[in-house]
N, C-alpha and C positions, 0 to 999 in steps of 0.2 A: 816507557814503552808506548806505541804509537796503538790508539785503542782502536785504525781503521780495521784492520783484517780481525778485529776479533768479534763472535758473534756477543749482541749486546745485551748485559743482563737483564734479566727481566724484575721489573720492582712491583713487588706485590704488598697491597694496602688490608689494614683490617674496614670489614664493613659492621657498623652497627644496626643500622636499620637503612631506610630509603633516602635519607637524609645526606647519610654521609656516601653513599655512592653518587648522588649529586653532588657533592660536593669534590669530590675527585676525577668528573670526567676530565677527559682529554689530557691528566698527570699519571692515571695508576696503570700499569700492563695488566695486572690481575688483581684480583682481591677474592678476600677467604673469610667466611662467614659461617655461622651454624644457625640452625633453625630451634625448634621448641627441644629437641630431644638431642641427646649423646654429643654435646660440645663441651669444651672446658672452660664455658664461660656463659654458664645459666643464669647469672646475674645481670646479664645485658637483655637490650631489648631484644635483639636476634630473629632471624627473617623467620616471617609464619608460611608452614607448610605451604601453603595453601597460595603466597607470593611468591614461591620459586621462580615457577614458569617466567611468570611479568622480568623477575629481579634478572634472570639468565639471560632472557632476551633484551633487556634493557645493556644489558652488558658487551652483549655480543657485537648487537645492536652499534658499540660504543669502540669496539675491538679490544674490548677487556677480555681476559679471562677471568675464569668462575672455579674456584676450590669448595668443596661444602666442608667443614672439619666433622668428623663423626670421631674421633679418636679419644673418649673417653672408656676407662673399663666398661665391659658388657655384660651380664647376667643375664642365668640360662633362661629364665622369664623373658626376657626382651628382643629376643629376636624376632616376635613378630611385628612390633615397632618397627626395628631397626626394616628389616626387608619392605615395608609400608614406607619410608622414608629415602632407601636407597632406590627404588623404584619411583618414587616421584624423583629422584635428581638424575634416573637414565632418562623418562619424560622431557625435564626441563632442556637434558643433553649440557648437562653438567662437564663440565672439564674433566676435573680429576676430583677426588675424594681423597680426604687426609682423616688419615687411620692408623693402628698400631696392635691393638687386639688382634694375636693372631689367628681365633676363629671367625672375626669380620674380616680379616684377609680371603679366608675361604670363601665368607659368601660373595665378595667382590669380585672375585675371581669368576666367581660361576656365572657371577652375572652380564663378564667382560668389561668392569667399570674399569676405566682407568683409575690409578691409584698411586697418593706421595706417602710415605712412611712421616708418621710424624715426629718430633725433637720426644716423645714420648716413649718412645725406644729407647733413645740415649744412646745412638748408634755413636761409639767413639773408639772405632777402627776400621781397618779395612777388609778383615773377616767379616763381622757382624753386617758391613755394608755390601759386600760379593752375597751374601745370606740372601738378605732382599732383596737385592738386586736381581738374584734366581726367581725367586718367587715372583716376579713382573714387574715389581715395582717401577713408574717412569720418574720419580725422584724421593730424594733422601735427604731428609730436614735432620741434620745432624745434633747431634748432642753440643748445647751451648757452654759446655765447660769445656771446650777443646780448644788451645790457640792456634795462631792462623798457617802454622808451620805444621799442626797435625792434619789440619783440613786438606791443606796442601798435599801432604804423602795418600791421604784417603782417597781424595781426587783422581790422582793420578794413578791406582791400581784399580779403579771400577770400569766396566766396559765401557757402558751406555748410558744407566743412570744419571740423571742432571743433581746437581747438588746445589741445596737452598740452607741460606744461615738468617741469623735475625743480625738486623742493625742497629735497631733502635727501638725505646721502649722498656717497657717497664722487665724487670726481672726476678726468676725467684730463686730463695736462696733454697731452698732444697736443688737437688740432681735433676735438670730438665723438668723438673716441675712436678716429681714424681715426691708430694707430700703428703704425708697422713699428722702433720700437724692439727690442721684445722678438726678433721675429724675425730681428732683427740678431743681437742678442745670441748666442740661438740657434742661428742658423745654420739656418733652418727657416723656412719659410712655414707653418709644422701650430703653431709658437709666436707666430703675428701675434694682437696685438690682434684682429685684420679677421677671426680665425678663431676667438676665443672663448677661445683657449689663453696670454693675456699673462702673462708669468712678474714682472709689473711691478719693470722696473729701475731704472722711475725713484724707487722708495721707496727705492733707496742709497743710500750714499755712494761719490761718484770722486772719482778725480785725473784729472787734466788732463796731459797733456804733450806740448812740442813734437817737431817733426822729428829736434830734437837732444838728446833727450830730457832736456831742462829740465825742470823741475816747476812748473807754474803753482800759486804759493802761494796758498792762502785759509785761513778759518778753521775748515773741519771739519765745517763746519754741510750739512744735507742741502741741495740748492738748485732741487731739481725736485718735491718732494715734497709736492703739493699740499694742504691744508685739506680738509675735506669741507664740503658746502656744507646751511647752514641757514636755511632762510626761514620760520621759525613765525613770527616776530616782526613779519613783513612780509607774513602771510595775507592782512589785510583789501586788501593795494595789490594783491598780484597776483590775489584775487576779481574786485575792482572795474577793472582790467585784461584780463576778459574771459577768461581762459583757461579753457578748460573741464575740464582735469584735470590734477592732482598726482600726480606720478609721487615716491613715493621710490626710491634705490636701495638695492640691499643683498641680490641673491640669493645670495651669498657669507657672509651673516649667520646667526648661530643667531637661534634661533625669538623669543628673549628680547629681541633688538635688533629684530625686526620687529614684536614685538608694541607695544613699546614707543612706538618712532615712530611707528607706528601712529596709537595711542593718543592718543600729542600731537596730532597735526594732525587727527584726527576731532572732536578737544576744540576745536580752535582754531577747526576750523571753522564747529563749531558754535556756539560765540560768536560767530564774527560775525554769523552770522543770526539772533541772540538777540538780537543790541545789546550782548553782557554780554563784550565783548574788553576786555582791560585790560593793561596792564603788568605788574600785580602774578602776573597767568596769565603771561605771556608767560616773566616771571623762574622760577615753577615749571617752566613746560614746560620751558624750557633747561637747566634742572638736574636733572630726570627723562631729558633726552638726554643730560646729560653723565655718565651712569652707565652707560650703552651704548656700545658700542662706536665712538668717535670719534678722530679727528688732528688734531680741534681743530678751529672754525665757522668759516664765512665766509659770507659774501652772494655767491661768485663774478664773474660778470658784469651780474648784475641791475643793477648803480648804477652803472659804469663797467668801465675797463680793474681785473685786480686788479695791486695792486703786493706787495711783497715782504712783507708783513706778512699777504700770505693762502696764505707757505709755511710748512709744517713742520718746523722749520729743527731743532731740538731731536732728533725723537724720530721712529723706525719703527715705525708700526702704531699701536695703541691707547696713546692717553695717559689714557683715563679714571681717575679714582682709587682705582675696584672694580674687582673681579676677583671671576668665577665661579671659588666653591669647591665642589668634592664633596662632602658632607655623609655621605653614607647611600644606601641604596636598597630599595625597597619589597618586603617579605616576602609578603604575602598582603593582600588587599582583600576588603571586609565589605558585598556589595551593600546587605544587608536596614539595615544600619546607616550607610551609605555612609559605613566606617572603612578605613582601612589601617592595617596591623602594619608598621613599617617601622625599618630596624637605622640606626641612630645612628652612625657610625664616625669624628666626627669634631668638634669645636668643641660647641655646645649649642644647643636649641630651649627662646624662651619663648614666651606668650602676646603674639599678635602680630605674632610674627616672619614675613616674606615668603619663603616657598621655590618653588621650580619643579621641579615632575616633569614629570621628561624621558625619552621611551623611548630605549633605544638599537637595539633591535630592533624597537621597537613604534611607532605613530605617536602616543602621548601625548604631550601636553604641557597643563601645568593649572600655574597660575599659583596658590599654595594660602596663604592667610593662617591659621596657626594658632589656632583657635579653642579646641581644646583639645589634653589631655598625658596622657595614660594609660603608666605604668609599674607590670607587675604586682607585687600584692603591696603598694604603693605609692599606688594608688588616681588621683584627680586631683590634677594641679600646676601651679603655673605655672610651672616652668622644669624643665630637665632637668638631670644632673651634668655638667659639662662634660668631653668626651673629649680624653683627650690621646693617647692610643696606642691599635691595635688591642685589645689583651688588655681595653682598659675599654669596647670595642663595648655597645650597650644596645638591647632590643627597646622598640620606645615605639610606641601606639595614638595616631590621630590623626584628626580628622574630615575626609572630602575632598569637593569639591564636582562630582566625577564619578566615571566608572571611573578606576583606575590599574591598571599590569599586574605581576607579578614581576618582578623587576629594572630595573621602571622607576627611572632614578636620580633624585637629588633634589640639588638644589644650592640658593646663599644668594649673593645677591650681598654683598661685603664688602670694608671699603675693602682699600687696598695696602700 
């Protein structure tokens, strides 16, 4: 089907900090972020109150939109937080808020904030979805155990409501994410999934044992440790499926992995509304993801129930076959020549080669293809000596295609 007459979905990016929202201008339509309080992802750096305003308008600024997530459980204690915080995101002129407590519905409401239901509902019909969709809601981040044929009937009996799924990214195996695993684990409701704090137990390995402390033998293999889930491949079915936004996950990721996925699926996207999707794309995109941070692809729930072949049965955390190295990091930047002097402490730079400067205190990040090699005394080159040890460090001149700051560092992705 021909994707002109249809309105284009919209791709929304996770943001971790200042970093990776530079790092996605001019690829993300919106992106979704939490601050110090009530997100389900307190283990990220996560935007300070207090940078709303700047992060909103940098945004706007950019014609992104801006989701704040609040959509962790609430307790009766916290709502004067919570209303301190939903009031700075009317200030900022916030988008929309993503939520699912339904006494934070209430105060949203009163406050006229716009509001998406979050995958934390586990809206997985088309009652549950007419339900919020009453109560104001302007979209409905569906329940991710649903395949694409139930989304489909959901779809199509809601009025107005926009309906948002994920594509890509990490997954969990409990019911939309709704675990008190971790909390077990813990000993703690401040460590529930349901509070943002999951210490994820299900990426180990157990043992099993009975009453009588038997040992239930198996093979070693992880057996909870879910695939992350990829649907580049399958853009053009869920466009033409009607869903109105792409959610990836990943506010847990460095900037590098969100620019990246990014990047695929604004490309994919954009083929299909061009006519120009192909396979031969679909085989690069998968292989520009599989150099980011993955546990290996699946299609999830989209096609059916998943069976054992979409666990990670092998390995914990990244199985990609690069790994971010530290290279160097930048000595001083040359506005009028927009060069930087930057100290070499590691491996070699040729013509070519793909680095990324990254601040650690600073909010750079610049994605930089060497165009050129300056070593004083030495003139231009196309390659530099290769470092083996600190004592062989090297100052090298190099063209950059913005600001970088002192000590922003610089790294190369490289295989393992």
């Amino acid at each position: 089907m021909s994707g002109q007459t249809k309105k284009r979905v919209e791709l929304m990016t996770p943001l971790k900090n200042l970093k990776s929202l530079n790092a996605v201008l001019g690829k993300a339509d919106a992106v979704f972020f939490g601050v110090e309080a009530f997100n389900m992802r307190m283990f990220s750096d996560n935007i300070k109150l207090d940078d709303l305003n700047s992060i909103v308008k940098k945004c706007h600024d950019n014609d992104i939109l801006t989701y704040l997530t609040t959509n962790v459980i609430v307790y009766e204690n916290e709502f004067d937080l919570l209303n301190k915080v939903l009031d700075n995101a009317i200030e900022a002129e916030i988008d929309a808020v993503i939520i699912h407590d339904i006494g934070v519905i209430e105060v949203v409401k009163d406050k006229d904030l716009p509001f998406h239901i979050s995958t934390q509902a586990n809206i997985s019909n088309s009652r549950t979805a007419n339900f919020y969709e009453k109560l104001g809601a302007e979209r409905l981040i569906l329940a991710r155990e649903l395949s694409l044929n139930q989304i489909k009937d959901i779809k199509c009996k809601i009025q107005k409501a926009e309906i948002e799924t994920f594509v890509h990214g990490a997954q969990c195996t409990s019911v939309s994410g709704r675990c008190y695993f971790s909390a077990e684990v813990c000993g703690s409701q401040e460590y529930s999934a349901n509070r943002g704090r999951c210490v994820q137990p299900c990426r180990r390995k157990w043992r099993v044992y009975d009453d009588q402390s038997n040992e239930f033998l198996y093979d070693g293999v992880f057996f909870i440790n879910s695939k992350d889930l990829c649907m580049i491949e399958h853009v053009p079915e869920l466009i033409e499926a009607n869903i109105d936004a792409f959610k990836i996950e990943g506010r847990m990721r460095d900037p590098i992995y969100i620019e990246e996925t990014t990047a695929c699926y604004k490309e994919a996207i954009d083929a299909y509304y061009d006519n120009t999707f192909t396979i031969d794309k679909v085989q690069e995109w998968l292989k520009r993801l599989s150099k980011v941070y993955n546990r290996g692809f699946s299609t999830g729930f989209y096609f059916g129930q998943p069976k054992g072949s979409e666990i990670q049965r092998e390995l914990d955390g990244n199985i990609s076959n690069y790994k971010k190295v530290e290279i160097g990091k930048v000595l001083s930047y040359f506005p009028d020549r927009k060069a930087a002097k930057i100290l070499l402490s590691k491996g070699k730079l040729q013509l070519g080669d793909e680095i990324f400067i990254i601040g650690t205190h600073t909010d750079t990040y610049l994605r930089q293809k060497i165009m050129s090699i300056q070593i004083k005394q030495k003139g231009n080159l196309t390659e530099t000596p290769f470092i083996k040890t600190q004592k062989d460090r090297i100052t090298v001149g190099i063209l950059v295609d913005m600001e970088v700051k002192k000590n922003d560092k610089i790294f190369k992705l490289e295989t393992k």
